[in-house]
C-alpha positions as CSV (number, residue, x, y, z in Angstrom):
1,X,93.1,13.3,-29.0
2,X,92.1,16.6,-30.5
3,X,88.9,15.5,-31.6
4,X,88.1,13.5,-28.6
5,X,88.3,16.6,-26.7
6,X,85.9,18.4,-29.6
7,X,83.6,15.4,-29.0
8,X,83.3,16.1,-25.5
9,X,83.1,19.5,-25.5
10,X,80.3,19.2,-28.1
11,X,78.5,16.7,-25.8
12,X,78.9,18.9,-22.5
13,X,77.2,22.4,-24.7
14,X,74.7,20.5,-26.5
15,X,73.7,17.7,-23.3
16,X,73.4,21.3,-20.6
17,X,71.2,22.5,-23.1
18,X,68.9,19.8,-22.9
19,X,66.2,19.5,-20.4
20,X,66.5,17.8,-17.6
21,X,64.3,14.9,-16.8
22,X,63.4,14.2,-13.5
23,X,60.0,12.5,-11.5
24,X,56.9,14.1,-10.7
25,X,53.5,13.4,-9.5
26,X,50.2,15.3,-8.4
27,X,47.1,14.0,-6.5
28,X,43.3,15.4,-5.9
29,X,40.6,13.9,-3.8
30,X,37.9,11.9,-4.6
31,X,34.9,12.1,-2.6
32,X,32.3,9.0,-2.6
33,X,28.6,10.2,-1.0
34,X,26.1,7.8,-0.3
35,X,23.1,9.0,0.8
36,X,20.9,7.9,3.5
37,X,18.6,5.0,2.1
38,X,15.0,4.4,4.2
39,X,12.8,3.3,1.2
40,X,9.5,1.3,1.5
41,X,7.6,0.1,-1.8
42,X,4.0,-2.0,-1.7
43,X,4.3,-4.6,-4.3
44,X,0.6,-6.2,-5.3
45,X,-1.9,-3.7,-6.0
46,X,-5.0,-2.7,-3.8
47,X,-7.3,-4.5,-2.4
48,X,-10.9,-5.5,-2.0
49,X,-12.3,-6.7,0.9
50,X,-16.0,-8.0,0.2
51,X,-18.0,-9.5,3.0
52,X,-20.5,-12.3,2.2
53,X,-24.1,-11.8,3.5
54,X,-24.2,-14.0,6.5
55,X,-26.8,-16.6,7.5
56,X,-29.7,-14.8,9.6
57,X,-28.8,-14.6,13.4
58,X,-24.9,-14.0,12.8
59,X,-22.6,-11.4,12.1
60,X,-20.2,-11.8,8.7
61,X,-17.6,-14.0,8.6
62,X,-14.0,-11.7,8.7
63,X,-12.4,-11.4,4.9
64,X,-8.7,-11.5,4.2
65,X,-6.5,-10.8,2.6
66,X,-2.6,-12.7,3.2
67,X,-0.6,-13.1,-0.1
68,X,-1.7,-10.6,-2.6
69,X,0.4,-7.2,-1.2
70,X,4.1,-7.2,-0.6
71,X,6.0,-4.8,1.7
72,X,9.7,-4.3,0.3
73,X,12.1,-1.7,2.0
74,X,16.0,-1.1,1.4
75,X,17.8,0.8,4.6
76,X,21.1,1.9,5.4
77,X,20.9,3.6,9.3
78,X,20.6,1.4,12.0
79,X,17.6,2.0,14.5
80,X,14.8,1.6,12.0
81,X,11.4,0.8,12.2
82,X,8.4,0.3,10.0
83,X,5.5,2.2,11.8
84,X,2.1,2.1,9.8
85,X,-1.6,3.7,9.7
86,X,-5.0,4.2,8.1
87,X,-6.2,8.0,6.7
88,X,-10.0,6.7,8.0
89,X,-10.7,8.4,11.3
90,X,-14.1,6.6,12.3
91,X,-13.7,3.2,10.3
92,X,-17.4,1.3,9.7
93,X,-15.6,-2.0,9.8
94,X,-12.7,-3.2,11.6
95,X,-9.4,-3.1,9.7
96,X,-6.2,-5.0,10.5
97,X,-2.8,-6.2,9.4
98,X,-0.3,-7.8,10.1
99,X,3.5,-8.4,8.9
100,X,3.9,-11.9,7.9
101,X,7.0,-13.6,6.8
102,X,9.5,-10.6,7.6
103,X,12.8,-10.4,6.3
104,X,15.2,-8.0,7.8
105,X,12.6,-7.2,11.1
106,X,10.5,-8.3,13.5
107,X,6.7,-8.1,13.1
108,X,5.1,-6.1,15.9
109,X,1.6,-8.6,15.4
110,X,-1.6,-7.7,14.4
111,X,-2.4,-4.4,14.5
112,X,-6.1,-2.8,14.4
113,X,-5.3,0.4,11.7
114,X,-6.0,3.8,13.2
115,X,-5.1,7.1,12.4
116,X,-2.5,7.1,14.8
117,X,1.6,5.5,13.7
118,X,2.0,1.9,15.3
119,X,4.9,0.1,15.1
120,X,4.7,-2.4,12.4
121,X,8.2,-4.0,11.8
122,X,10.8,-3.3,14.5
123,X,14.2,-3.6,14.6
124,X,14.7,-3.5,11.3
125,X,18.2,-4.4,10.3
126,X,20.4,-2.4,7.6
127,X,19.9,-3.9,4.0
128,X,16.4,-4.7,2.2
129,X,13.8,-6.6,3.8
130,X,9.9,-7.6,3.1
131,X,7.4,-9.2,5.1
132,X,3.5,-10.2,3.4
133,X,0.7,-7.7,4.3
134,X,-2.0,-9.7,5.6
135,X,-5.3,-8.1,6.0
136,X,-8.3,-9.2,7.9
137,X,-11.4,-7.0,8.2
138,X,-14.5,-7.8,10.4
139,X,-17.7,-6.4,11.1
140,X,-21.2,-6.7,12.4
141,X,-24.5,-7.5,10.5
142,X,-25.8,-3.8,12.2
143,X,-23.1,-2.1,9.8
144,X,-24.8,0.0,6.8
145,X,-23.9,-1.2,3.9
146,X,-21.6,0.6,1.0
147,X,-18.0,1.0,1.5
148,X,-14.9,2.5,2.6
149,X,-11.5,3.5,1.6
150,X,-8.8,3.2,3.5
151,X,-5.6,4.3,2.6
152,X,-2.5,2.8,4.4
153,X,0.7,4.3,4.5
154,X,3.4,2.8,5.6
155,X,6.7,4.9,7.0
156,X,10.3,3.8,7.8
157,X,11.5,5.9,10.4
158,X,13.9,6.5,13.7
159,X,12.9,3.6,16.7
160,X,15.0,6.0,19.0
């Protein structure tokens, strides 16, 4: 009995000394940004447009372009549309495009380029879309010949 009680007595000093074991936990936060995404790419190259001499009496035939230029775009904000214009103020020959085959929009037709933003694609929908840029240029056997440079730009922006 003796040396049960020296057992226990052992096991209460030496067990308190221990430490005592109990559950714990800690937490933090863990912020996820994504940014706003309203990117537009041309796929294809540039372009030449070359007019053949026309028969005597007539103006040239129009030259186009419909399959060698992409437009590709990747959006995340709803209310988008695809505006576009031409850095050539006085063009010699007409110039115009159109969005064919759209993806994720709705082509706003044949548009003559100018210098001012028209509406391209509309209603562009969250997610990536791409519509063929078809270009058709025309002009009239009075023109002088040589050539011009347009370049196009194309902007995803706000449609409110």
């Amino acid at each position: 009995m003796r040396r049960l009680s020296i057992l226990i007595a052992i096991l209460v000093v030496v067990g308190g000394s221990l430490p005592a074991f109990s559950a714990s936990s800690d937490n933090h936060t863990v912020t996820v940004v994504i940014p706003t995404i309203n990117d537009v790419a041309i796929t294809g190259g540039n372009l030449t447009l070359t007019f053949v001499v026309p028969t005597p009496g007539s103006n040239p035939a129009d030259v186009s372009d419909l399959t060698t230029c992409d437009l590709n775009w990747s959006n995340n904000e709803a209310s988008q549309k695809i505006t576009v214009a031409t850095n050539v103020a006085s063009p010699v020959a007409t110039l115009k495009v159109t969005a064919g085959s759209v993806s994720g929009g709705t082509t706003g037709g044949q548009i003559t380029l100018s210098t001012t933003a028209q509406d391209f694609v509309t209603a562009v929908t969250t997610g990536n879309g791409s519509c063929d840029l078809e270009y058709v240029a025309s002009a009239t056997s009075g023109l002088t010949a040589g050539s011009e440079v347009h370049t196009v730009t194309y902007t995803i922006t706000s449609s409110i």
